[in-house]
Backbone as CSV, one residue per row, in Angstrom:
resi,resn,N_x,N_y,N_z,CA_x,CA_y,CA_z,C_x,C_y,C_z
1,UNK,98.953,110.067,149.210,100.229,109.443,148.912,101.103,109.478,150.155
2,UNK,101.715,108.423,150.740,102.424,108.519,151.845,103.574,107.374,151.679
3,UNK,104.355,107.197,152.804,104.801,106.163,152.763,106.804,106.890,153.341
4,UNK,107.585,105.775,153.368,108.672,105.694,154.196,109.790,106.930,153.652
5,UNK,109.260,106.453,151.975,110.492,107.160,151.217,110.204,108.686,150.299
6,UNK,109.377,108.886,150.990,109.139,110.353,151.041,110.158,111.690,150.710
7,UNK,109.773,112.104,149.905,111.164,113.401,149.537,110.623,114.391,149.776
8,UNK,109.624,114.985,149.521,108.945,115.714,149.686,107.664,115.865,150.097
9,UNK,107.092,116.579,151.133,106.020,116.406,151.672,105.414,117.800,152.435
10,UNK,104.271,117.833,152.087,103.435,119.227,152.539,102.494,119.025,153.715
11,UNK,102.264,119.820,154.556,101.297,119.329,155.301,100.181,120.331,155.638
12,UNK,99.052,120.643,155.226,98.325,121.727,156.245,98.581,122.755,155.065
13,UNK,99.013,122.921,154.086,99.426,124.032,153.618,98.027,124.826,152.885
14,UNK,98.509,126.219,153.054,97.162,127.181,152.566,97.837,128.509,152.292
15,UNK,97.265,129.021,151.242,98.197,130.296,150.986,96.421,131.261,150.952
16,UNK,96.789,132.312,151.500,95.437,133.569,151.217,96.389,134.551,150.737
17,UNK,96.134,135.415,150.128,95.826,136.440,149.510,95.214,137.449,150.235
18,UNK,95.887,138.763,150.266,94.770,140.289,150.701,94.692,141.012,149.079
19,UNK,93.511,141.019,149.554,92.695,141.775,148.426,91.889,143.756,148.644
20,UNK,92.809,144.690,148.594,92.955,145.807,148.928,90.824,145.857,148.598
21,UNK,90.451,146.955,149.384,88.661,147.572,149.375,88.676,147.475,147.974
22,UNK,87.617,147.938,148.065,87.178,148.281,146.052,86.769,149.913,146.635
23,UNK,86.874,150.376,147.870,86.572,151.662,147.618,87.377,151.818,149.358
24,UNK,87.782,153.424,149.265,88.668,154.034,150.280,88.144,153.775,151.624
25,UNK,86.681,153.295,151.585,86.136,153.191,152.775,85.723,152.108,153.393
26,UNK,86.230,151.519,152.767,85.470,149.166,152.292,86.511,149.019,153.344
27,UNK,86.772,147.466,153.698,87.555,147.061,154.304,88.000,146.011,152.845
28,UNK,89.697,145.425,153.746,90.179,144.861,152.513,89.612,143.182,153.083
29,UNK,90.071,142.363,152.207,89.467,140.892,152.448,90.825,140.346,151.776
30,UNK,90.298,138.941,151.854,91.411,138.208,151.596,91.064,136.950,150.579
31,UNK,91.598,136.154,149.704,91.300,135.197,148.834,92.408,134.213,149.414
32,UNK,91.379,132.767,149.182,92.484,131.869,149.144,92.617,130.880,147.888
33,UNK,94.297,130.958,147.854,94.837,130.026,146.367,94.962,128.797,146.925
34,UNK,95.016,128.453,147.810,95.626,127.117,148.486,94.674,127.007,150.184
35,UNK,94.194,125.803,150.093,93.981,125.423,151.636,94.290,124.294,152.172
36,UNK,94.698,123.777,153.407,95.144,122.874,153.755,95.426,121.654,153.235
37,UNK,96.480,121.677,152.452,96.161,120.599,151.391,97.936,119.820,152.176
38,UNK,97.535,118.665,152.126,98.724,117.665,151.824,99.049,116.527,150.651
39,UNK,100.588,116.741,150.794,100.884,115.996,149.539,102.355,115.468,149.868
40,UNK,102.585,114.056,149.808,103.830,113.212,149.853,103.893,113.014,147.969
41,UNK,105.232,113.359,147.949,106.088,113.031,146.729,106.942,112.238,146.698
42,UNK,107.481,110.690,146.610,107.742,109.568,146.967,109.074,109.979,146.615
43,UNK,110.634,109.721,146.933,111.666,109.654,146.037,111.960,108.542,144.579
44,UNK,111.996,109.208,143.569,112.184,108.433,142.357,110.834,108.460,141.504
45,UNK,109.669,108.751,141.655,108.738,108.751,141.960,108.181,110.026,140.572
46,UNK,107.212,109.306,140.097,107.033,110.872,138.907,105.325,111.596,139.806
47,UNK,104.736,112.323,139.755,104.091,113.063,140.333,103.311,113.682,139.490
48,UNK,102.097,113.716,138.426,101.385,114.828,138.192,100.603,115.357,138.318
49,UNK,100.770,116.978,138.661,99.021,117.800,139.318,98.358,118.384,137.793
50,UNK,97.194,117.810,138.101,96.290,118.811,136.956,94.806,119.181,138.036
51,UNK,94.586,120.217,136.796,93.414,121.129,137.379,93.159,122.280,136.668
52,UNK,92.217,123.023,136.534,91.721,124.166,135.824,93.046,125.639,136.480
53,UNK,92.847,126.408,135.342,93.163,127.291,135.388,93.125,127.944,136.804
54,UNK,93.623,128.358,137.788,93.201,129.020,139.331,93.212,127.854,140.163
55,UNK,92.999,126.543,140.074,92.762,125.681,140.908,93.781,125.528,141.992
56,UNK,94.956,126.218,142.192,96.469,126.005,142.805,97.277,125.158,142.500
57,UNK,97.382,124.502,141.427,98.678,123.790,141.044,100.121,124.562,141.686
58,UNK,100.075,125.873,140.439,101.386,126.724,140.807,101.438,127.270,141.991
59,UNK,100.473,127.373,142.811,100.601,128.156,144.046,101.098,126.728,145.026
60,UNK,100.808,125.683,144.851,101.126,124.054,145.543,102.446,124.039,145.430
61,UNK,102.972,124.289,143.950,104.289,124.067,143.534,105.452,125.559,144.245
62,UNK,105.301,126.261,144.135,105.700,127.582,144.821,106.107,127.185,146.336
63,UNK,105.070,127.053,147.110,105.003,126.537,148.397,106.182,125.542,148.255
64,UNK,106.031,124.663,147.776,106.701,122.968,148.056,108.290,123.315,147.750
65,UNK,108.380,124.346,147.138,109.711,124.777,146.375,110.635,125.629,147.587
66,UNK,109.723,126.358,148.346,109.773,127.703,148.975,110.292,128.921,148.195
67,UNK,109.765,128.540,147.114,109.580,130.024,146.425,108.370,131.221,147.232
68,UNK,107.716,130.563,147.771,106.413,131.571,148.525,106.197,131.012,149.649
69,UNK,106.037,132.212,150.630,105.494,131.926,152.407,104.525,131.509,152.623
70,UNK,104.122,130.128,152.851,102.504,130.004,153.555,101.735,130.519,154.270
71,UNK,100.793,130.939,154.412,99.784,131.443,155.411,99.627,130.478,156.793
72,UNK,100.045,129.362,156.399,99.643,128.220,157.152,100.535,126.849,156.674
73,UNK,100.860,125.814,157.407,101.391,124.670,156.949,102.778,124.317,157.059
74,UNK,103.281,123.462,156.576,104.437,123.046,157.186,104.994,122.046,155.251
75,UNK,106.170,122.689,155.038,107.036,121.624,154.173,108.144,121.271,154.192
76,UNK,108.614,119.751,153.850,109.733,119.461,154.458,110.516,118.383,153.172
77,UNK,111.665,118.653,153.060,112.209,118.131,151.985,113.677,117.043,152.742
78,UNK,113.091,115.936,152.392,114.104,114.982,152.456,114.395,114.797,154.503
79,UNK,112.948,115.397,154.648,113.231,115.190,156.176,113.567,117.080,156.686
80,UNK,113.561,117.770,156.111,114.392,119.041,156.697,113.340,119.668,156.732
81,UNK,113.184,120.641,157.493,112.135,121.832,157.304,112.378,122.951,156.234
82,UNK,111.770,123.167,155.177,111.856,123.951,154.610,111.172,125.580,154.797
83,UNK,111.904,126.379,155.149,111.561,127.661,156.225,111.479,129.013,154.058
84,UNK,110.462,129.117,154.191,110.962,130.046,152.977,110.904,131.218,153.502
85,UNK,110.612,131.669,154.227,111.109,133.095,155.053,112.674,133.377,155.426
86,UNK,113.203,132.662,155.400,114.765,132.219,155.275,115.319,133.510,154.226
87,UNK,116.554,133.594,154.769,117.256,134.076,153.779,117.728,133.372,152.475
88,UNK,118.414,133.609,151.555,118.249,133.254,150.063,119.352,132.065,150.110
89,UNK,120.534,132.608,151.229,121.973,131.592,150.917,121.554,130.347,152.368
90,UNK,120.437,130.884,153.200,120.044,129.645,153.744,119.181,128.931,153.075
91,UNK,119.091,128.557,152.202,118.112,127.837,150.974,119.081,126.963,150.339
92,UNK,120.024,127.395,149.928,121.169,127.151,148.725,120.823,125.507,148.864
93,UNK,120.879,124.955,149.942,120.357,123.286,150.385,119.422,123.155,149.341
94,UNK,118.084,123.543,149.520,116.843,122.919,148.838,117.422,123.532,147.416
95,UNK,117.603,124.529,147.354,118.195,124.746,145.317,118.924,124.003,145.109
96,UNK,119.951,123.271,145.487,120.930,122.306,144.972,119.863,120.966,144.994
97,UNK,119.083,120.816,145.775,118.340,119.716,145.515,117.110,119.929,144.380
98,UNK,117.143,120.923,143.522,115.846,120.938,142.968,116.044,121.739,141.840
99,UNK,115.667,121.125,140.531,115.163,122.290,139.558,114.050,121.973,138.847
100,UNK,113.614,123.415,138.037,112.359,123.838,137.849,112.347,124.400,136.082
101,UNK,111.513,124.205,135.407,111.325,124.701,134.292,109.783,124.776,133.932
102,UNK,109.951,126.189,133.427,108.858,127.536,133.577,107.900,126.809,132.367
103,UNK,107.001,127.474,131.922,105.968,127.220,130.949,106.746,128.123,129.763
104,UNK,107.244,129.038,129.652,107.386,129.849,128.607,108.623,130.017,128.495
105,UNK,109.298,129.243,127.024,110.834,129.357,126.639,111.571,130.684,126.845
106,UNK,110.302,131.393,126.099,110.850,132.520,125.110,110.964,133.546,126.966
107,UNK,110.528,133.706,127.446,110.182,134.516,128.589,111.385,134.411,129.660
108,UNK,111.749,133.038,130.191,112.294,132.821,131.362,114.254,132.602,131.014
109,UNK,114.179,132.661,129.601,115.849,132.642,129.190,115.721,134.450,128.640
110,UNK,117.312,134.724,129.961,117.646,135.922,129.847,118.320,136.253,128.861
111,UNK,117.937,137.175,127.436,118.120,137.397,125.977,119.772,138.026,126.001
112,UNK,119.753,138.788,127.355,121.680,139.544,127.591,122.434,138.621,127.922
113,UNK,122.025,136.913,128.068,123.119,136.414,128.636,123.038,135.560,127.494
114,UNK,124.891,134.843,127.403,125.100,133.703,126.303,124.197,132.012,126.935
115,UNK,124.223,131.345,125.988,123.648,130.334,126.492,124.165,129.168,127.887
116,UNK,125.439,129.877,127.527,126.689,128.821,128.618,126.739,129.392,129.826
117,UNK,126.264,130.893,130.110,125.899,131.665,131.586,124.544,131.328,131.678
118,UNK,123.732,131.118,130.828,122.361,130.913,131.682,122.547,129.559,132.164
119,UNK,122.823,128.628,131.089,122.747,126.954,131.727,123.965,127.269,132.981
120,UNK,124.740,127.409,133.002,125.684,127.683,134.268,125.710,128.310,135.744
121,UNK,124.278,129.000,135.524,124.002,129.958,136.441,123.878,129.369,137.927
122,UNK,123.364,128.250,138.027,123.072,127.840,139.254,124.269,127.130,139.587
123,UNK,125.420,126.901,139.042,126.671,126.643,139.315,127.347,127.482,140.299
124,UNK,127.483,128.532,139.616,128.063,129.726,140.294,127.322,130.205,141.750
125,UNK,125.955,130.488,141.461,124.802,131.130,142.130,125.191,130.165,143.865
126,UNK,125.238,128.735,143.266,124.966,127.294,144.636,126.578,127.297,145.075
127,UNK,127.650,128.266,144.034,128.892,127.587,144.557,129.639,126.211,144.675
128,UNK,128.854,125.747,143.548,129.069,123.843,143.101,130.924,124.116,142.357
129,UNK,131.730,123.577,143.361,133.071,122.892,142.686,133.030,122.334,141.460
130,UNK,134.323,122.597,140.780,134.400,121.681,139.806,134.330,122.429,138.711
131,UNK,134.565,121.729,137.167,134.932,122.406,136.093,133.413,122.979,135.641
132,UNK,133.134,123.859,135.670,131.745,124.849,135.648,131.615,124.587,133.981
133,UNK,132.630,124.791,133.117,132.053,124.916,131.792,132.434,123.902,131.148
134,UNK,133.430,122.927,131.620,132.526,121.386,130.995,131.400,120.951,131.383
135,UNK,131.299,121.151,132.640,129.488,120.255,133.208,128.724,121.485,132.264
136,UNK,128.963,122.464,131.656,127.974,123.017,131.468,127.945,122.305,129.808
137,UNK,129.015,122.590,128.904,129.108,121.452,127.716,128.373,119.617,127.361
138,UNK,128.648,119.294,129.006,128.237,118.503,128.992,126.689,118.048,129.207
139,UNK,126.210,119.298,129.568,124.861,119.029,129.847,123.891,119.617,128.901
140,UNK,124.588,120.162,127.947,124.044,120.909,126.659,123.915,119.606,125.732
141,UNK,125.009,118.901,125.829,124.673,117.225,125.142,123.694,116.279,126.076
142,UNK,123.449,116.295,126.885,122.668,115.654,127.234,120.941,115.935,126.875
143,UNK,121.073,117.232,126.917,119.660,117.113,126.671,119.274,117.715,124.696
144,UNK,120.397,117.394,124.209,120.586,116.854,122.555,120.980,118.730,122.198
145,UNK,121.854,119.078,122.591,122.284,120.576,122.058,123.938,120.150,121.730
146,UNK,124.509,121.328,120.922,125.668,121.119,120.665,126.373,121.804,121.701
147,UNK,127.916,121.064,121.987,128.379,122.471,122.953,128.526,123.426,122.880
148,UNK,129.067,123.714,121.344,129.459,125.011,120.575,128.194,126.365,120.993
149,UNK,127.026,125.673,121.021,125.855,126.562,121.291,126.274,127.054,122.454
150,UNK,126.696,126.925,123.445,127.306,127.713,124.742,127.289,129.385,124.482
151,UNK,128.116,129.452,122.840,128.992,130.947,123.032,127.062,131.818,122.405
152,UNK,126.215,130.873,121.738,125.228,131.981,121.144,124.326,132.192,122.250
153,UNK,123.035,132.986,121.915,122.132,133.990,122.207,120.831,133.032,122.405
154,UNK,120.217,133.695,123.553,118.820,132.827,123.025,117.852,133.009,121.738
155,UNK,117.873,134.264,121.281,117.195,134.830,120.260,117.735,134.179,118.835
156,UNK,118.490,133.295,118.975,119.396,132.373,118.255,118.663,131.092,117.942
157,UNK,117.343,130.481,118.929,117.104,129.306,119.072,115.373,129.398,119.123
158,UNK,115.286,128.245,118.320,113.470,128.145,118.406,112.958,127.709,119.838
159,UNK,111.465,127.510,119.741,111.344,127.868,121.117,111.247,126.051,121.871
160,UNK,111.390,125.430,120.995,112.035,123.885,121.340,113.529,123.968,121.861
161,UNK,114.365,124.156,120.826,115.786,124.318,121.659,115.649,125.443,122.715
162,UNK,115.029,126.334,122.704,114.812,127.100,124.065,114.575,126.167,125.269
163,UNK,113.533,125.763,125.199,113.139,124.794,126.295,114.363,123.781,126.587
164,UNK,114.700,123.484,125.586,115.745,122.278,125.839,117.276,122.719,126.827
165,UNK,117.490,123.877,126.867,118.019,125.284,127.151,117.550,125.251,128.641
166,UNK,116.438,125.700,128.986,116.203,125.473,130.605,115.996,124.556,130.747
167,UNK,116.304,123.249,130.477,115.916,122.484,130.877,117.477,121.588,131.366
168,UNK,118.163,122.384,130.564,119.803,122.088,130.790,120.264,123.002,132.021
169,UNK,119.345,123.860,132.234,119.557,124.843,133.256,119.119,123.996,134.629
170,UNK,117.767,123.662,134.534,117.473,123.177,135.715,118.098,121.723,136.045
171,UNK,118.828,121.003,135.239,119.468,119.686,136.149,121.240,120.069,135.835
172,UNK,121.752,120.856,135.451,123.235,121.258,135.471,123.961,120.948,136.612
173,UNK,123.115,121.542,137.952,123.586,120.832,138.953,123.384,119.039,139.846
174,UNK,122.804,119.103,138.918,122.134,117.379,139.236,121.352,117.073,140.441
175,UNK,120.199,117.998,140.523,119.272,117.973,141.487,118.804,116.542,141.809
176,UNK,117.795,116.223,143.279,117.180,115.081,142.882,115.515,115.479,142.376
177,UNK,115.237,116.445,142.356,113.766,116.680,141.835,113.680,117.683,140.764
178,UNK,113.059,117.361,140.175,112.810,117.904,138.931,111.515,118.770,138.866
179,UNK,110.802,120.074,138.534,109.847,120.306,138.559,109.623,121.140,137.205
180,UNK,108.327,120.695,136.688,107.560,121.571,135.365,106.717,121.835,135.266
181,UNK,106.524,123.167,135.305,106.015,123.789,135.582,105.201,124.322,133.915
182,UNK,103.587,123.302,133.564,103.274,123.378,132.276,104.635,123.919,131.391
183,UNK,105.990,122.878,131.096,106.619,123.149,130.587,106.688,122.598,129.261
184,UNK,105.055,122.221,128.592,105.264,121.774,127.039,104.436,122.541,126.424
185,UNK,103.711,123.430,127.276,102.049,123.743,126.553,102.585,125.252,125.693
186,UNK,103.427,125.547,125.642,104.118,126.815,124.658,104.854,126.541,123.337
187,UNK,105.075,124.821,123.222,105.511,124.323,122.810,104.389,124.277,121.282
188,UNK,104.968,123.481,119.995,103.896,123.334,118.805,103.876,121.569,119.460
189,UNK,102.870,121.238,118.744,102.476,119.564,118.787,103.876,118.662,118.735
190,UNK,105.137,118.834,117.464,105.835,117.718,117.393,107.030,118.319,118.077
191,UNK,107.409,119.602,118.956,107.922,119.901,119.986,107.774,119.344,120.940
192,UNK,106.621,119.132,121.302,106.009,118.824,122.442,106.310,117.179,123.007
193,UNK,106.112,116.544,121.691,106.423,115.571,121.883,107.752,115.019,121.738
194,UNK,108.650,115.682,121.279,110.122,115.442,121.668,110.824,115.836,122.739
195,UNK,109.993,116.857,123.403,110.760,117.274,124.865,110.291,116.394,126.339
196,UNK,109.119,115.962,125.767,108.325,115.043,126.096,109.700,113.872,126.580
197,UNK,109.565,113.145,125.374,110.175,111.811,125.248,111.540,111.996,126.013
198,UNK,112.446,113.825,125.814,113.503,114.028,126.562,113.134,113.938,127.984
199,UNK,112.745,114.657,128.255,112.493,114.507,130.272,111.793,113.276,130.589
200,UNK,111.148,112.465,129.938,110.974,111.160,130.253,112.295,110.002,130.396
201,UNK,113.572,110.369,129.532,114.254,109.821,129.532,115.859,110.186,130.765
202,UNK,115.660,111.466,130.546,116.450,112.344,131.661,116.047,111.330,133.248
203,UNK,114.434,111.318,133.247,114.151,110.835,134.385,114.924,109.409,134.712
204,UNK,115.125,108.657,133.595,115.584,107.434,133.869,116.890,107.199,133.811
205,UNK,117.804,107.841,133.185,118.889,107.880,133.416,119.527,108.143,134.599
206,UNK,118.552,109.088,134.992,119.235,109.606,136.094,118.723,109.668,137.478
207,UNK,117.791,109.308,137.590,117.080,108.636,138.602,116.475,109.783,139.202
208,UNK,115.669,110.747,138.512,115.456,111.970,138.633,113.800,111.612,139.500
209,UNK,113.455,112.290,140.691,112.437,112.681,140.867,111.140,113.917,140.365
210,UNK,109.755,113.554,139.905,109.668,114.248,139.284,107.930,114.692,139.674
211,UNK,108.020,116.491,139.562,106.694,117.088,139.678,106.186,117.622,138.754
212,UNK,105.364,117.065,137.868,104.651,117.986,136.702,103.456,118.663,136.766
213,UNK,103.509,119.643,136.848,101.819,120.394,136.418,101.569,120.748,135.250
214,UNK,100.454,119.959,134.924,100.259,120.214,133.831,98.620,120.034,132.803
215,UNK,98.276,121.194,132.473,97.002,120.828,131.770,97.164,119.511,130.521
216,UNK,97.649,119.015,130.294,97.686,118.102,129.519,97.644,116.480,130.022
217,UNK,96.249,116.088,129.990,96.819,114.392,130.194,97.009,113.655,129.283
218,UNK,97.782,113.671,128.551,98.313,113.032,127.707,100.264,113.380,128.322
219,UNK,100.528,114.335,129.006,101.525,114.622,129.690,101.811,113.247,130.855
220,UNK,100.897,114.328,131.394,100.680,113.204,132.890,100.756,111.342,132.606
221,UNK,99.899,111.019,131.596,99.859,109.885,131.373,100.936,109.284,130.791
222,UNK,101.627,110.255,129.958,103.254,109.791,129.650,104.387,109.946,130.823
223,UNK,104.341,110.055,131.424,105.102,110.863,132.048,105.214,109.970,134.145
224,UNK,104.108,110.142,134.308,104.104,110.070,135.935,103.091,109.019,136.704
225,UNK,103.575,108.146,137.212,103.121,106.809,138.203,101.631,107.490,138.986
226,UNK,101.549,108.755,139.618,100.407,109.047,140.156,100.294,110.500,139.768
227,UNK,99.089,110.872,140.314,98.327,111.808,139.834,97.800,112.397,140.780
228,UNK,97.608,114.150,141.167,97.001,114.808,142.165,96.167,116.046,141.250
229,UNK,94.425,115.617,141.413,94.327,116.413,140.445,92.994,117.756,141.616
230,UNK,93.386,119.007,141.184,93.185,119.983,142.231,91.741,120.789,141.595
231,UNK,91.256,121.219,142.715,89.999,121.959,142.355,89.739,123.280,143.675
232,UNK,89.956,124.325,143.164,89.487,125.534,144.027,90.413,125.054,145.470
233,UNK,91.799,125.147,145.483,92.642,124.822,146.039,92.689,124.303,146.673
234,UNK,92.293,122.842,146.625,92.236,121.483,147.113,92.744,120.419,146.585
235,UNK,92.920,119.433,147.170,93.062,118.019,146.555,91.776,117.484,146.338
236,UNK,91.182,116.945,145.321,89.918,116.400,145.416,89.872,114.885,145.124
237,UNK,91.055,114.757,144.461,91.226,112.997,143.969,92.847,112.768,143.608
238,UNK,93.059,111.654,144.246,94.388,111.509,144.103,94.867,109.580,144.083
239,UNK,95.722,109.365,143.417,95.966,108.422,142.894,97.132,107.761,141.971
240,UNK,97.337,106.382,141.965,98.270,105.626,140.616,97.333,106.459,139.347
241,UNK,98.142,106.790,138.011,97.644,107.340,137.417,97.020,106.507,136.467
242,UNK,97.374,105.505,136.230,96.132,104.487,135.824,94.875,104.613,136.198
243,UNK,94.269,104.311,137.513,93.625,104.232,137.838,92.819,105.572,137.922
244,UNK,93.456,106.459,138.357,92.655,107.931,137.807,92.251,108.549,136.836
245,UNK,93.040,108.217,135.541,92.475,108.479,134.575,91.263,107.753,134.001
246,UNK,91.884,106.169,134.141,90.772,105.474,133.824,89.509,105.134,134.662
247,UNK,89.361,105.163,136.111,88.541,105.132,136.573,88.222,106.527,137.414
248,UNK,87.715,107.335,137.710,87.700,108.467,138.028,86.764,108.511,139.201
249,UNK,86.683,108.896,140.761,86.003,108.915,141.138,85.199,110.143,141.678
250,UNK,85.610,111.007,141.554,85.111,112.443,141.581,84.429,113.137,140.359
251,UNK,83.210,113.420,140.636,82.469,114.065,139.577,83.353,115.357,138.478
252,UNK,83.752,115.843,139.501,84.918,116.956,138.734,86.054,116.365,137.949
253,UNK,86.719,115.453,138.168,87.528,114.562,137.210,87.184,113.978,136.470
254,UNK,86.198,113.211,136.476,85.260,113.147,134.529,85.319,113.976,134.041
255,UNK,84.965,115.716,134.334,84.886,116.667,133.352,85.672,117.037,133.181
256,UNK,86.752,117.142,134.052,87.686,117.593,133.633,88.596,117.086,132.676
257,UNK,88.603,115.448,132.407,88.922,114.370,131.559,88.293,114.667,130.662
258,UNK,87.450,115.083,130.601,86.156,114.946,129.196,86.782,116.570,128.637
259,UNK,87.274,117.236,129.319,87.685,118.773,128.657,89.141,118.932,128.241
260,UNK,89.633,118.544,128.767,91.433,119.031,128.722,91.783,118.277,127.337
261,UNK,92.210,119.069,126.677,93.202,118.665,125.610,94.265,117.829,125.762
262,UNK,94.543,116.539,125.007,95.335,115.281,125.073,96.666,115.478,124.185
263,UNK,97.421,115.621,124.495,98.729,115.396,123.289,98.674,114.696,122.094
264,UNK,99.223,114.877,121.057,99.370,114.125,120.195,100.254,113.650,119.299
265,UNK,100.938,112.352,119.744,102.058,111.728,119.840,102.431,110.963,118.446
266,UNK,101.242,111.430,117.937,101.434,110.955,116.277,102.296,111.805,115.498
């Protein structure tokens, strides 16, 4: 994937791992999650990685985020170098440009805070002007919550309005990229498909750029224009997602098509 209007882009990237002896006298070794892999993410642009369990999706996504240091490689957002060895408030740039929602509702919303400090958090955190707890009201309606829900608890909310919850978290500040991180697969079937239909629509309103990983193609296929699908931390096939799903040219992407569980939108 390449091209002029590029938002995001990886180059060379590889992450290893040290892996301590198995005995006091061994030497240690090292594993790798990621190897030189590149990847352009177009602006406006939907994006989805699939791949088996270990294959590096999340370790791709980490990197691209600078949530984690490469071993190797180079990423650059909107033209900038993204340094994740950086300190936290030299970042504040790429966090205002980006949010992220986790795989697990119940896990990643903090149970001590009200709902109007967690969705708010990156307000405060980025130092974004402006009326903090209307944009935060207001973004509790956007993604179909009441405002009133602000003052309750997460332990208050199923694990659909949970999600719906970080998901108000991650565009509060009105990032241009969006990332999800298998953020339906915790979900039940007709959850799934309403949070679904929400971040599909978020995307268009708002002209949201977007990275999904996700074991589900029935996700991907709702969801995102191309497709990067990974194997033993590589790119092995990449493509319009039409064309990848339906025509497949890598032996490993048939099976993997032929295995992964499809949504069901009925």
């Amino acid at each position: 994937m390449s091209g002029d209007d590029v938002l995001l882009r990886g180059r060379g990237l590889t992450r290893r791992h040290r892996v301590p002896a198995a005995t006091p006298f061994g030497r240690s070794g090292s594993t790798t999650a990621l190897a030189d892999t590149d990847i352009d993410v177009r602006a406006g642009s939907a994006v989805g990685v699939i791949g088996e369990s270990g294959s590096g999706k999340t370790t791709l996504v980490r990197l691209l985020l600078g949530l984690d240091i490469p071993t190797a490689g180079t990423v650059e957002f909107d033209g900038r170098a993204v340094d994740a060895a950086a300190r936290a408030r030299e970042l504040h740039w790429l966090r205002r440009a980006t949010g992220i929602v986790f795989q697990d509702p119940y896990a990643s919303l903090d149970p001590r805070m009200s709902v109007g400090r967690i969705v708010g958090e990156p307000l405060w955190a980025l130092g974004i002007d402006g009326d903090r707890r209307a944009r935060v009201r207001e973004v509790l309606g956007e993604v179909g919550l009441e405002a009133d829900m602000a003052d309750r608890f997460p332990h208050e909310f199923s694990g659909g309005q949970r999600q719906r919850i970080a998901l108000a978290r991650a565009i509060v500040h009105r990032p241009r990229l969006l990332v999800g991180d298998e953020p339906l697969s915790a979900l039940d079937v007709t959850v799934r498909a309403q949070i679904l239909e929400l971040i599909g629509a978020l995307r268009a309103q708002q002209g949201l750029t977007l990275l999904m990983v996700s074991h589900d193609i029935g996700v991907v296929q709702s969801l995102c224009d191309e497709v990067v699908v990974m194997k033993d931390g590589r790119i092995v096939e990449e493509g319009p997602t039409e064309k990848v799903l339906l025509q497949p040219q890598v032996a490993y992407t048939r099976r993997l098509l032929a295995s992964i569980p499809v949504i069901d939108r009925g």
